[in-house]
N, C-alpha and C positions, 0 to 999 in steps of 0.2 A: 320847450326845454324846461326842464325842473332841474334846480339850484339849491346844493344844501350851505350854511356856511357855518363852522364851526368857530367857537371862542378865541379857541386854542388851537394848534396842532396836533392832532391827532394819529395815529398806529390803525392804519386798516387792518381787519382778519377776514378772508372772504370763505368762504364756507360752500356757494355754489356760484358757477359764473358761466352762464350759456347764451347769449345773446347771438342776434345774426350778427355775424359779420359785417356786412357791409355797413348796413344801417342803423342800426342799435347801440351806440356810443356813449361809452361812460369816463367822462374826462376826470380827469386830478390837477385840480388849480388850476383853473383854463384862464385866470386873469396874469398869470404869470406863464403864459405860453401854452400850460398842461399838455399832460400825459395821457394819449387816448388808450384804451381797451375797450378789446369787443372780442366776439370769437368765444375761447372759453380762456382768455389770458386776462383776467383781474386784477388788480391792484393789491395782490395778498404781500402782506412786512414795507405797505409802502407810506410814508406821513404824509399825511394832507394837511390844509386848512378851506377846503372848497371840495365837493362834489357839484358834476353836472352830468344829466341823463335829457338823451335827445333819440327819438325813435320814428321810425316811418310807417311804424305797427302794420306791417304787409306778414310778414310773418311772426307765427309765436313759438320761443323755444323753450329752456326752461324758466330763463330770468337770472336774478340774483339774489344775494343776500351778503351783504359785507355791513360788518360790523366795527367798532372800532373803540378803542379804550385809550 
């Protein structure tokens, strides 16, 4: 699993979001319960203070790219 953790809270913008489904998970604040997406449903208008990505890399789709300000 790889862990981002921010200052602040921050405003994601995601821009691509294709992961597998089942196993390709991309949490929002998982130390306060978080919020999963996978599939092609991201975390786009949503504030964080934590990212986490957890993969079973069996398959590859497009990936992601969420940005945030």
């Amino acid at each position: 699993m790889t862990q981002v953790t921010f200052a602040q809270r921050v405003l994601l913008q995601v821009y691509l979001f294709e992961t597998e489904s089942c196993c390709d998970i991309l949490t929002v604040d998982s130390s306060t319960g978080g919020t999963v997406y996978s599939g092609t449903d991201g975390p786009d208008g949503v504030e964080a203070s934590a990212l986490s990505w957890s993969s079973d890399r069996s398959n590859v789709r497009g990936g992601f790219k969420v940005c945030f300000t």
